[in-house]
LUMGU-658982 format. One record per atom (N, C-alpha, C, O): z, y, x. Coordinates in steps of 0.02 Angstrom, whole numbers, m for minus. Layout:
{z->Z; y->Y; x->X}
...
This chain:
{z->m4299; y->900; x->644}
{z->m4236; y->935; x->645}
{z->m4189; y->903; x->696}
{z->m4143; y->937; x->718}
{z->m4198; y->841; x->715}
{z->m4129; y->798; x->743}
{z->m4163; y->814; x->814}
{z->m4127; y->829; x->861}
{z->m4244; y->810; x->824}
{z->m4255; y->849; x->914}
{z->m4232; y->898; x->920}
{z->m4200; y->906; x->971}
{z->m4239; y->958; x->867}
{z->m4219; y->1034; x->903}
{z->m4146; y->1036; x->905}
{z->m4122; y->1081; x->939}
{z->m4087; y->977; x->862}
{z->m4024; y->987; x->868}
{z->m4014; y->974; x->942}
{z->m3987; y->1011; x->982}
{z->m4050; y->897; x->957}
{z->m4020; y->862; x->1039}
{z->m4056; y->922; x->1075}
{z->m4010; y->951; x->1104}
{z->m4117; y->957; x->1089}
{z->m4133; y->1011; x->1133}
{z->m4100; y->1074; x->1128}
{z->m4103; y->1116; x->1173}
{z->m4066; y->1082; x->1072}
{z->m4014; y->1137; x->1074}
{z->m3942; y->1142; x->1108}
{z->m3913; y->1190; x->1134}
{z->m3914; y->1046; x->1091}
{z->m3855; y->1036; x->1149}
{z->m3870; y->1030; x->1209}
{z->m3819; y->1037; x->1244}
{z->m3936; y->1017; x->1252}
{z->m3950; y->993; x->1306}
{z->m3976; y->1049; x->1343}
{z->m3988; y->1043; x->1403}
{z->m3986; y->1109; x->1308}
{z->m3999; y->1200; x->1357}
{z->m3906; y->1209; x->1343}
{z->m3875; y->1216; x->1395}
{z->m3865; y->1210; x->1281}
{z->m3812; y->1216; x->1298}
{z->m3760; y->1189; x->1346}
{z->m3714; y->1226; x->1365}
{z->m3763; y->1127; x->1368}
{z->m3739; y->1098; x->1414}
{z->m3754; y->1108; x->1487}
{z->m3716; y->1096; x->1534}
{z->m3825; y->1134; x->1490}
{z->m3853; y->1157; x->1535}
{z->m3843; y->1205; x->1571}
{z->m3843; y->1214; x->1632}
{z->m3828; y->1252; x->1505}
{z->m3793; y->1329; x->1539}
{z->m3732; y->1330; x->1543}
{z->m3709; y->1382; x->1567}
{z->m3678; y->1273; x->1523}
{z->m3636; y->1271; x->1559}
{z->m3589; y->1247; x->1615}
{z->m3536; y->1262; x->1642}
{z->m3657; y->1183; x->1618}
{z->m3658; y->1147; x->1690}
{z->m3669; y->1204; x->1754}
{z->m3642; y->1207; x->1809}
{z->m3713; y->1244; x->1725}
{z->m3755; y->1312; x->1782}
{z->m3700; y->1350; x->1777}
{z->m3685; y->1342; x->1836}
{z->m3649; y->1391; x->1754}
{z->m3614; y->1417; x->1743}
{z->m3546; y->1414; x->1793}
{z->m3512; y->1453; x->1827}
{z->m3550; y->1343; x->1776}
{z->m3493; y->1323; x->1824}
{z->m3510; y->1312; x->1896}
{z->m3466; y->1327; x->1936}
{z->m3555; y->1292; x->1913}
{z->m3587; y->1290; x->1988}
{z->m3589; y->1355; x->2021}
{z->m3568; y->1367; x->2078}
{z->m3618; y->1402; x->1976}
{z->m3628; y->1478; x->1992}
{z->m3542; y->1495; x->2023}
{z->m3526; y->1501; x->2082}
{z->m3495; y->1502; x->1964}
{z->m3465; y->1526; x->2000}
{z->m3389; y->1490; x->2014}
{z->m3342; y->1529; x->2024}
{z->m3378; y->1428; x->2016}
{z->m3332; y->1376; x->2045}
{z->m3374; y->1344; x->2094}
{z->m3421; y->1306; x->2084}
{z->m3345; y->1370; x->2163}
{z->m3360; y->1327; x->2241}
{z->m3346; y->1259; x->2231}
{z->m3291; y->1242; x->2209}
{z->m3399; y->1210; x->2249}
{z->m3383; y->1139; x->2254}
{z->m3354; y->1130; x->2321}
{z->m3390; y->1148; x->2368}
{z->m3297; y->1105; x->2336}
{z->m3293; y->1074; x->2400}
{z->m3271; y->1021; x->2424}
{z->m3220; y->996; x->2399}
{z->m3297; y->999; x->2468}
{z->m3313; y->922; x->2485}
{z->m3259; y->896; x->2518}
{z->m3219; y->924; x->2556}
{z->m3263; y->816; x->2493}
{z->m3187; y->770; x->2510}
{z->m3159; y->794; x->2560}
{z->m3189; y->843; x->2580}
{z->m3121; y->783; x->2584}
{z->m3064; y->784; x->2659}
{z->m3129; y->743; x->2715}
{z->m3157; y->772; x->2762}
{z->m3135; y->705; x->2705}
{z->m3186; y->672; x->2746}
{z->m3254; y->674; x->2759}
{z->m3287; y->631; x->2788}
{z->m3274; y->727; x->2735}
{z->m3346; y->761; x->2743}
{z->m3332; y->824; x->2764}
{z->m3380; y->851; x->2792}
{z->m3265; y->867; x->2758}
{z->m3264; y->924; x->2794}
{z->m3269; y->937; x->2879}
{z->m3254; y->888; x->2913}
{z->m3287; y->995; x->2912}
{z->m3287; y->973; x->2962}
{z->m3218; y->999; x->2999}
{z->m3180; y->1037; x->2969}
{z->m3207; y->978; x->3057}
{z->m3149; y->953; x->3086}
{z->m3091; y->1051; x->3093}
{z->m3031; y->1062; x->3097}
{z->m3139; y->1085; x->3092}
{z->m3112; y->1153; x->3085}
{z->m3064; y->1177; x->3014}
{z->m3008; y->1202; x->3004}
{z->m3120; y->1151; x->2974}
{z->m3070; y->1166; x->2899}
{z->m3011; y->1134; x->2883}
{z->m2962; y->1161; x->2859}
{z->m3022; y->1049; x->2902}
{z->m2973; y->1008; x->2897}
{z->m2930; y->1031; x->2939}
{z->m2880; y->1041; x->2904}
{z->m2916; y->1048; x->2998}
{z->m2867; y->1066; x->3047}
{z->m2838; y->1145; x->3018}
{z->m2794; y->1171; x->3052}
{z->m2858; y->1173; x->2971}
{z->m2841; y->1226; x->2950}
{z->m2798; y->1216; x->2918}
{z->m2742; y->1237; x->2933}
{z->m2813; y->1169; x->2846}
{z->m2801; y->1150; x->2797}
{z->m2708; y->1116; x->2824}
{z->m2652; y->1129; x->2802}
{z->m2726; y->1079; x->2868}
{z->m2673; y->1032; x->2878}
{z->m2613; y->1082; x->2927}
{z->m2555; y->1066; x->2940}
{z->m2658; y->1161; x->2953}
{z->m2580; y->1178; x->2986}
{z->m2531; y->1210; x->2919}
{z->m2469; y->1209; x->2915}
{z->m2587; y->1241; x->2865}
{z->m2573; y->1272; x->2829}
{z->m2522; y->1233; x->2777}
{z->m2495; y->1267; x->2734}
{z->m2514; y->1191; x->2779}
{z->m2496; y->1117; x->2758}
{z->m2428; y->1113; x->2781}
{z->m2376; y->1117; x->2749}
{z->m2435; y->1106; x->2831}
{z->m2370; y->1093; x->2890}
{z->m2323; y->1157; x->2895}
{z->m2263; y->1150; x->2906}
{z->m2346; y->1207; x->2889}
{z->m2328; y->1259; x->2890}
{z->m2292; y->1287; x->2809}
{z->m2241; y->1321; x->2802}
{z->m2327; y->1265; x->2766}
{z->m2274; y->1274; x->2702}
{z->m2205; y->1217; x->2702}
{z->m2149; y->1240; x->2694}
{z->m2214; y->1134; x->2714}
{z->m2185; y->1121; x->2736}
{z->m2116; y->1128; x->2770}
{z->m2063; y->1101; x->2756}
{z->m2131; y->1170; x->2820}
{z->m2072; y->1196; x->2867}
{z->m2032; y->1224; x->2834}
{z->m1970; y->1219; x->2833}
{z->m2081; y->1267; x->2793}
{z->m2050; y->1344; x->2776}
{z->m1980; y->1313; x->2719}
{z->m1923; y->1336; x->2724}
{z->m2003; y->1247; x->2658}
{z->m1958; y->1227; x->2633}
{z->m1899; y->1188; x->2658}
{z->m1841; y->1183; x->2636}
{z->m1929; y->1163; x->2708}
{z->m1865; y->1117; x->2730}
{z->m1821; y->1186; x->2766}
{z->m1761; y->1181; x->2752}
{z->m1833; y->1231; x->2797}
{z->m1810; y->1285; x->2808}
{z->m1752; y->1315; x->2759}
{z->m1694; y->1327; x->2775}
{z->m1791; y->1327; x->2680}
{z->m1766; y->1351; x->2621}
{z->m1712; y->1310; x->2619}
{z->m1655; y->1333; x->2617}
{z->m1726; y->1243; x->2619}
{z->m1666; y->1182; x->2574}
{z->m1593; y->1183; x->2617}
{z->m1537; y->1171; x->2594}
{z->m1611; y->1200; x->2683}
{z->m1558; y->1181; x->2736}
{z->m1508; y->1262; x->2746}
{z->m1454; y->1260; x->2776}
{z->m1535; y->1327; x->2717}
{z->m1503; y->1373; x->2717}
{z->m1489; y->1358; x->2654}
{z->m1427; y->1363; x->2658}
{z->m1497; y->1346; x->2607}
{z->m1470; y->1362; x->2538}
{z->m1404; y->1298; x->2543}
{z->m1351; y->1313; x->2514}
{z->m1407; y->1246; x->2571}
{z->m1347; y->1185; x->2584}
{z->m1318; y->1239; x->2627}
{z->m1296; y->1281; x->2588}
{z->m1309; y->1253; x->2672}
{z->m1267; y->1299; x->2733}
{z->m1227; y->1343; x->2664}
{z->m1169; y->1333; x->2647}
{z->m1276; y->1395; x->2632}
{z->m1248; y->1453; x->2626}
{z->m1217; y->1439; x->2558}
{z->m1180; y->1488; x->2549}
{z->m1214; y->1394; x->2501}
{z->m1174; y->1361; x->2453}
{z->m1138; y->1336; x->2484}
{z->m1089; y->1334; x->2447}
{z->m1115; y->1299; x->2558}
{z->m1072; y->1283; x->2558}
{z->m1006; y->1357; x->2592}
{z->m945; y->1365; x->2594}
{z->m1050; y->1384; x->2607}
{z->m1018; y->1448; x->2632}
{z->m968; y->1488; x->2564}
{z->m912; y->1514; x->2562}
{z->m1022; y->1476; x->2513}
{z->m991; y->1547; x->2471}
{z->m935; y->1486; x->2437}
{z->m884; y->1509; x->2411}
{z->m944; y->1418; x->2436}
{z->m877; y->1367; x->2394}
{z->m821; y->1390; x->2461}
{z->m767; y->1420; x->2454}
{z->m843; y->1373; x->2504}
{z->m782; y->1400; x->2569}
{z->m734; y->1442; x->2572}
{z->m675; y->1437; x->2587}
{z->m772; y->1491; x->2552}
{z->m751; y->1573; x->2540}
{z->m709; y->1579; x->2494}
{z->m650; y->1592; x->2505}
{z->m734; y->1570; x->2435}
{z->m701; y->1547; x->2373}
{z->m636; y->1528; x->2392}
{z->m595; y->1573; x->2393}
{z->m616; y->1467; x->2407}
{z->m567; y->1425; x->2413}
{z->m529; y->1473; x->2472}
{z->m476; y->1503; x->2463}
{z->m564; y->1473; x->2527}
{z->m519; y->1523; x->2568}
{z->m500; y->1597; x->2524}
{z->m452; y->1627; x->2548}
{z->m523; y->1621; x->2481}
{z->m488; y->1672; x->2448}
{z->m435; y->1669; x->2440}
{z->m393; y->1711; x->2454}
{z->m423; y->1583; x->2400}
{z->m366; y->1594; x->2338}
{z->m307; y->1569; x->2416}
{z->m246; y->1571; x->2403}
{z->m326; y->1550; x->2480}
{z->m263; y->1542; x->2505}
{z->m240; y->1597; x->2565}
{z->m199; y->1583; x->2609}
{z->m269; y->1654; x->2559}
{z->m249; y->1719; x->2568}
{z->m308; y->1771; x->2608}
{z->m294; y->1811; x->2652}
{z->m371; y->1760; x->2581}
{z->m431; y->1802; x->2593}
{z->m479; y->1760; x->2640}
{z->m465; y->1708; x->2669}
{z->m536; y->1794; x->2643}
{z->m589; y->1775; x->2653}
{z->m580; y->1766; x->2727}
{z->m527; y->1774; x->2757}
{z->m652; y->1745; x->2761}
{z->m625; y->1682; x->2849}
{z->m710; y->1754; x->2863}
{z->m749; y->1779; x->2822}
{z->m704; y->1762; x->2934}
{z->m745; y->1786; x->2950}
{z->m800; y->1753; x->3018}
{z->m842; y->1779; x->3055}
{z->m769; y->1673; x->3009}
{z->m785; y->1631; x->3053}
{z->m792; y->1573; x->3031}
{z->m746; y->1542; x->3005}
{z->m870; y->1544; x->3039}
{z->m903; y->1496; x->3015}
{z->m849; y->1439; x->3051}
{z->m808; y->1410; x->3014}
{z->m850; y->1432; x->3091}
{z->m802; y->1365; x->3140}
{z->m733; y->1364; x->3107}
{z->m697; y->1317; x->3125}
{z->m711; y->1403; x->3066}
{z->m644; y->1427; x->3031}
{z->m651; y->1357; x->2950}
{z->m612; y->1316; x->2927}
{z->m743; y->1384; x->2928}
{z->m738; y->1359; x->2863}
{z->m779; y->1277; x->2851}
{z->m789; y->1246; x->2799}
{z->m796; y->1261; x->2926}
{z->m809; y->1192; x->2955}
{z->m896; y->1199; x->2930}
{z->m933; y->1155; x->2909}
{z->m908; y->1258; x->2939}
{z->m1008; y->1259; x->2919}
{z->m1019; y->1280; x->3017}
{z->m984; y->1309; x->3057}
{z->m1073; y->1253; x->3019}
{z->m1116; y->1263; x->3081}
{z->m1177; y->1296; x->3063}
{z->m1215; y->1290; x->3014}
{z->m1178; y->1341; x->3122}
{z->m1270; y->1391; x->3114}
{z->m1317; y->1327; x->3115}
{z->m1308; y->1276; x->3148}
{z->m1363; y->1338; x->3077}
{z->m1410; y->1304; x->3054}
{z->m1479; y->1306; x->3128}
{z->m1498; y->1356; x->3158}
{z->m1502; y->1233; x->3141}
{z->m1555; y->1238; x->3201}
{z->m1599; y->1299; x->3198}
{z->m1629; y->1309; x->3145}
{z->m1607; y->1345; x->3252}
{z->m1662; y->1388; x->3255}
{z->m1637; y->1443; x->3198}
{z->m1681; y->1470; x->3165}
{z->m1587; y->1456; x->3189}
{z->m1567; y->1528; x->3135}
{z->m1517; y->1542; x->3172}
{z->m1485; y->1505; x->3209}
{z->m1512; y->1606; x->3160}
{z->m1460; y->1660; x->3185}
{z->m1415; y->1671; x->3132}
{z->m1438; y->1675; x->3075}
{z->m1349; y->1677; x->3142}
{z->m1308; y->1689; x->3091}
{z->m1246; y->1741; x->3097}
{z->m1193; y->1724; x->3125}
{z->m1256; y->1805; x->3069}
{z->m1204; y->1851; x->3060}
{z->m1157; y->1833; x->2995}
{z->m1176; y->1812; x->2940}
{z->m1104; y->1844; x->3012}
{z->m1062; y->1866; x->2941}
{z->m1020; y->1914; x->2957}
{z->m983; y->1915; x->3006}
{z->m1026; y->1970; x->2900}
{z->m999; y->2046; x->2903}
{z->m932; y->2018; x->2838}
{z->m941; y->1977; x->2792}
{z->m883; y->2047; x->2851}
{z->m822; y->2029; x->2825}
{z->m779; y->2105; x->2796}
{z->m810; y->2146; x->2830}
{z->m748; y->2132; x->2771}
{z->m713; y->2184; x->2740}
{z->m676; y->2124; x->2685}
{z->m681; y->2064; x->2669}
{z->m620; y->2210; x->2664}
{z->m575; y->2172; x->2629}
{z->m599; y->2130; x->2559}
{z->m588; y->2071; x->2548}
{z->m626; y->2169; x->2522}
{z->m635; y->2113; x->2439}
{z->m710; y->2100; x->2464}
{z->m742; y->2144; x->2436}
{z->m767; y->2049; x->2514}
{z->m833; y->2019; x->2523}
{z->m840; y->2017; x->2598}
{z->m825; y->2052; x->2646}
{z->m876; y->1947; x->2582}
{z->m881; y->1940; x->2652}
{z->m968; y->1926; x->2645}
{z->m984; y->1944; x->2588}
{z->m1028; y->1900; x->2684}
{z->m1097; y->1905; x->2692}
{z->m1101; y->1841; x->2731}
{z->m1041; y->1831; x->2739}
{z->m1116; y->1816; x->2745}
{z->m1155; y->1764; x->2771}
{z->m1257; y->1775; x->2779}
{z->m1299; y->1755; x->2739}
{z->m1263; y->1797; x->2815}
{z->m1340; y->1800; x->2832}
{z->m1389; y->1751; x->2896}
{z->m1384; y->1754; x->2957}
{z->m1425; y->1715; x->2863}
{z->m1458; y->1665; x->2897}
{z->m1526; y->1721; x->2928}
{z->m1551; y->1758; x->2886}
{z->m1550; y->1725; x->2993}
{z->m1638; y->1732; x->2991}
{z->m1641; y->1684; x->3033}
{z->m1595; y->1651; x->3057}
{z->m1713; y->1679; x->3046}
{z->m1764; y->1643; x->3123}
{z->m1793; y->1713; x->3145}
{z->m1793; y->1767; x->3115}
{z->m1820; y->1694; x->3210}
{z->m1837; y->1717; x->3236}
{z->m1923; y->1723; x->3234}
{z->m1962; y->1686; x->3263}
{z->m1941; y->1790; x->3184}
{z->m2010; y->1787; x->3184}
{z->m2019; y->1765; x->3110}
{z->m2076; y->1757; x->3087}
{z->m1950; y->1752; x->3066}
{z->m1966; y->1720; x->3029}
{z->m1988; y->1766; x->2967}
{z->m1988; y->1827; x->2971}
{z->m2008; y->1726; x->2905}
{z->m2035; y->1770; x->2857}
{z->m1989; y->1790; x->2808}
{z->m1997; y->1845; x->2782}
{z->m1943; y->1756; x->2791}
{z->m1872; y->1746; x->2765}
{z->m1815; y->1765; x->2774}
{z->m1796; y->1754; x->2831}
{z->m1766; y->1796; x->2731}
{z->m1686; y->1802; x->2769}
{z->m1648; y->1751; x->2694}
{z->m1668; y->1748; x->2636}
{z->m1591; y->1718; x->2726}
{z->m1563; y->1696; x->2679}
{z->m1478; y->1740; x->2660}
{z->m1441; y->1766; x->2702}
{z->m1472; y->1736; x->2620}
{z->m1392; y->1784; x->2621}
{z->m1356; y->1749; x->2568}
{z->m1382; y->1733; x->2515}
{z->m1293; y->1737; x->2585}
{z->m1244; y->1708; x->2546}
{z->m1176; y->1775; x->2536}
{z->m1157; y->1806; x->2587}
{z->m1147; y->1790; x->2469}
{z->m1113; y->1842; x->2447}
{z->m1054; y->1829; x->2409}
{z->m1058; y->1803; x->2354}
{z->m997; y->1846; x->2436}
{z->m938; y->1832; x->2391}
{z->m899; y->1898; x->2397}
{z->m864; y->1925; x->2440}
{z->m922; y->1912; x->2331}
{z->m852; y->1973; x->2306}
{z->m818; y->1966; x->2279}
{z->m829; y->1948; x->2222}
{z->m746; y->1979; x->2304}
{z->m683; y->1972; x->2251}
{z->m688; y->2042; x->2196}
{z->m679; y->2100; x->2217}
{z->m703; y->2027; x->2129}
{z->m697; y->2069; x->2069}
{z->m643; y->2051; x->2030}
{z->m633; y->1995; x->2007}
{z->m598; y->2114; x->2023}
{z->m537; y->2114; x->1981}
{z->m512; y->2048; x->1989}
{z->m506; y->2011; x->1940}
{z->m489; y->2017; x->2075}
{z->m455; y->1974; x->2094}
{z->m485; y->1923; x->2067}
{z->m446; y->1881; x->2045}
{z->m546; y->1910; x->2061}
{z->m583; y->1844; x->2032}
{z->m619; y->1847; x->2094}
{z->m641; y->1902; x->2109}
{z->m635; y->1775; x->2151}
{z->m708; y->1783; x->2188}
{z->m777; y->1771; x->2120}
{z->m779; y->1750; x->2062}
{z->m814; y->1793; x->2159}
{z->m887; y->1755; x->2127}
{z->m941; y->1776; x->2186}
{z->m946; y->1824; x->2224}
{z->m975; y->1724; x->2177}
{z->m1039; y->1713; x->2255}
{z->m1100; y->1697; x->2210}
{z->m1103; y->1674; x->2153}
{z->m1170; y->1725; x->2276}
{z->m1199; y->1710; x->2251}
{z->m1262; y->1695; x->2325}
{z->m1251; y->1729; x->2375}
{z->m1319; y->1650; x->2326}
{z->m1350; y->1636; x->2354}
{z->m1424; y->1665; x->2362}
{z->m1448; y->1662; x->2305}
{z->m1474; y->1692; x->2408}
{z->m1498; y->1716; x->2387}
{z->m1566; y->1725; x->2440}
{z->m1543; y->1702; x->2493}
{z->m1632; y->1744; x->2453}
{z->m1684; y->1746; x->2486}
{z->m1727; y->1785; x->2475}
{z->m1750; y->1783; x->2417}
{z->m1754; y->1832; x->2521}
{z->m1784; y->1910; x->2521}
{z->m1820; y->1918; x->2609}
{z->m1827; y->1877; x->2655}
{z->m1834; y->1978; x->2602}
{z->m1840; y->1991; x->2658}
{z->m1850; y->2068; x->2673}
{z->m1870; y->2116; x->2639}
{z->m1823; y->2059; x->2753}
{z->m1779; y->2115; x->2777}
{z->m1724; y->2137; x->2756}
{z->m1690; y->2089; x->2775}
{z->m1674; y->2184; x->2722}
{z->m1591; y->2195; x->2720}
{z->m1590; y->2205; x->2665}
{z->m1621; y->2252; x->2641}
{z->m1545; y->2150; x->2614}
{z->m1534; y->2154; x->2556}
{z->m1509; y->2235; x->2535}
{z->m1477; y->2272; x->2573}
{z->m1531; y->2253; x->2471}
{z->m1487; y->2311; x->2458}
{z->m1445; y->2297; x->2437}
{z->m1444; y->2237; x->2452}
{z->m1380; y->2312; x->2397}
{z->m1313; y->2308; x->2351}
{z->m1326; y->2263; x->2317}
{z->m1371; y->2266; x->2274}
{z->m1287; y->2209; x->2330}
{z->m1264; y->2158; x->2248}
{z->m1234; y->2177; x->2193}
{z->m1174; y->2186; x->2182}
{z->m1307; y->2185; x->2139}
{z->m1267; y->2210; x->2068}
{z->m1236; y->2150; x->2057}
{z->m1254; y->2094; x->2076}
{z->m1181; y->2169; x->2021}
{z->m1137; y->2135; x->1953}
{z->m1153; y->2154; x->1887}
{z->m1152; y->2210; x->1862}
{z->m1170; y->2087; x->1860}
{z->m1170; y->2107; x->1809}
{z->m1149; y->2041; x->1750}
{z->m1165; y->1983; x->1760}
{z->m1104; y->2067; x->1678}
{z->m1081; y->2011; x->1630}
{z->m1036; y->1989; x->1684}
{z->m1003; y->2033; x->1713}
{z->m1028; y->1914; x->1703}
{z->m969; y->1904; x->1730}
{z->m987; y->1874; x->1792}
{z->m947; y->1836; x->1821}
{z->m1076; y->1894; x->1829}
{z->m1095; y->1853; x->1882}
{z->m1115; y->1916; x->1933}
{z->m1127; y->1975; x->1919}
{z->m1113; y->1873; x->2010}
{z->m1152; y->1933; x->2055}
{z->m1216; y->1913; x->2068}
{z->m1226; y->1853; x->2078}
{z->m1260; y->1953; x->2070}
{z->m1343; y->1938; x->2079}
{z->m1369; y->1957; x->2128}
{z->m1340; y->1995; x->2167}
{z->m1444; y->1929; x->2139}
{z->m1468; y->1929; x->2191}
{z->m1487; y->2019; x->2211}
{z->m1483; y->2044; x->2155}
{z->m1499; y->2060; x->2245}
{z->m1539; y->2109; x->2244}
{z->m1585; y->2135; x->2211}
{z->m1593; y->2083; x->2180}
{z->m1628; y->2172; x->2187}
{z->m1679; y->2204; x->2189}
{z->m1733; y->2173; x->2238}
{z->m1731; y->2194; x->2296}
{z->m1787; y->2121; x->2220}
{z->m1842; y->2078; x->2252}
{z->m1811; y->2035; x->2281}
{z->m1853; y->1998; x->2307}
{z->m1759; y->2017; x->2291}
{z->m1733; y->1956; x->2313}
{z->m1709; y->1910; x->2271}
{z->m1672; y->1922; x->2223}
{z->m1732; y->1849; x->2290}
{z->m1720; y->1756; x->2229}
{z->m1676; y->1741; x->2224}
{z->m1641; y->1766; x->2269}
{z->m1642; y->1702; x->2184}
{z->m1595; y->1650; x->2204}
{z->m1620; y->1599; x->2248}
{z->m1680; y->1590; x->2255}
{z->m1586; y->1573; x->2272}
{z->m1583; y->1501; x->2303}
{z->m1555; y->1441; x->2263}
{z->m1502; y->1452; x->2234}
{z->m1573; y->1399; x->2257}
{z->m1552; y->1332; x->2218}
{z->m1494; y->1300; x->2253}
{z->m1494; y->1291; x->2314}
{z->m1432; y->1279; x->2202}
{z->m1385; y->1249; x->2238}
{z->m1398; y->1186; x->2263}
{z->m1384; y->1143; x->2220}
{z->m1422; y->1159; x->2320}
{z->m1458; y->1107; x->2359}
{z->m1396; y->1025; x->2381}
{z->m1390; y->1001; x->2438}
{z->m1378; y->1013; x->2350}
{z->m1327; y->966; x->2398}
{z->m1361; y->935; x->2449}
{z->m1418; y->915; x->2444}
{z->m1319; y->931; x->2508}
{z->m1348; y->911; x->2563}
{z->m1354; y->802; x->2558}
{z->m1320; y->760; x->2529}
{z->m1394; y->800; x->2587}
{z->m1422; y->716; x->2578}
{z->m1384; y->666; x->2630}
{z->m1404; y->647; x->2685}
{z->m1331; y->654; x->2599}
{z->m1291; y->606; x->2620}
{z->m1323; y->533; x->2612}
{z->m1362; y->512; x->2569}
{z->m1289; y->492; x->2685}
{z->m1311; y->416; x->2707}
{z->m1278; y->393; x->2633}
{z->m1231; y->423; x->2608}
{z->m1313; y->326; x->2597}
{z->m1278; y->279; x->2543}
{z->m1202; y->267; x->2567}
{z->m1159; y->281; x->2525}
{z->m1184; y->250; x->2614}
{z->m1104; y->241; x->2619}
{z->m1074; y->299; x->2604}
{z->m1032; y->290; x->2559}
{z->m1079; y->369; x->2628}
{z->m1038; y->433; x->2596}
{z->m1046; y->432; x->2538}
{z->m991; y->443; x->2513}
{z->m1085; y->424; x->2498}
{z->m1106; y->437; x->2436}
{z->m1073; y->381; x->2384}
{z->m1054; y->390; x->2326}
{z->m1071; y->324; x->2424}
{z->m1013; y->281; x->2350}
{z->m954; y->286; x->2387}
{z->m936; y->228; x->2395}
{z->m904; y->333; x->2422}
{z->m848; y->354; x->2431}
{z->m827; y->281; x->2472}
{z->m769; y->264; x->2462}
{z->m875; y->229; x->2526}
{z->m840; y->207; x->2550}
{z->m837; y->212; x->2636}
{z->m793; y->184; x->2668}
């Protein structure tokens, strides 16, 4: 009885050692691949990379845009000029901002890029509220909704990012 138990776990283990070989690809260290895959691997690598440090540096720009805005509301409307609210276009992005009376836009792209970033402040019933945000191609209308403005229809938020200040800014001396 105790052989046919161990020969009964040892075809079961079997078929699921086989199981898994069948259909999970083994693939081999970084250092046994050959120099094609690895060089794939590593633009593909480099290339997500970018894409975040990309993300982090519009979402710092465009939070600091919509606090800007904000503050320029309450001291007699919105600025339709980045050099006005002390933000600079970000390396390698293009930057429009479309302005009317109660919202102004802030829109980051690159060139070629896969991404648009958009920053949004509407004054509602003399309240601003902003919001940050990442899509691609032309946002549609910012719903409101409860007491916040949101991103579009397929478009994210962006995370409020503080930008990475040297240790001396940072203990206020």
């Amino acid at each position: 009885m105790l052989v046919g138990a161990r020969l009964a776990l040892v075809g079961v283990l079997s078929l699921i050692g086989l199981a898994g070989l069948v259909q999970l690809p083994i693939r081999p260290p970084m250092l046994s691949r050959t120099a094609s895959a690895t060089a794939g691997l590593l633009v593909a690598l480099d290339s997500q990379e970018a894409l975040l440090a990309q993300r982090q540096e519009a979402s710092v720009q465009l939070n600091r845009f919509v606090g800007a805005e904000i503050t320029r509301y309450f001291w007699g409307g919105f600025s339709g000029y980045l050099d006005v609210l002390g933000i600079e276009e970000p390396d390698g992005m293009a930057a429009k901002v479309s302005l009317d009376d109660q919202s102004v836009q802030l829109r980051l792209s690159t060139p070629g890029g896969s991404e648009t970033y958009v920053a949004r402040v509407e004054a509602i019933d003399g309240v601003p509220r902003g919001v940050v945000c990442r899509g691609k191609g032309t946002p549609a209308p910012f719903p409101f909704r409860g007491s916040r403005l949101e991103c579009p229809p397929g478009w994210r938020p962006l995370p409020n990012v503080k930008a990475q200040l040297p240790a001396a800014e940072r203990s206020g001396f």
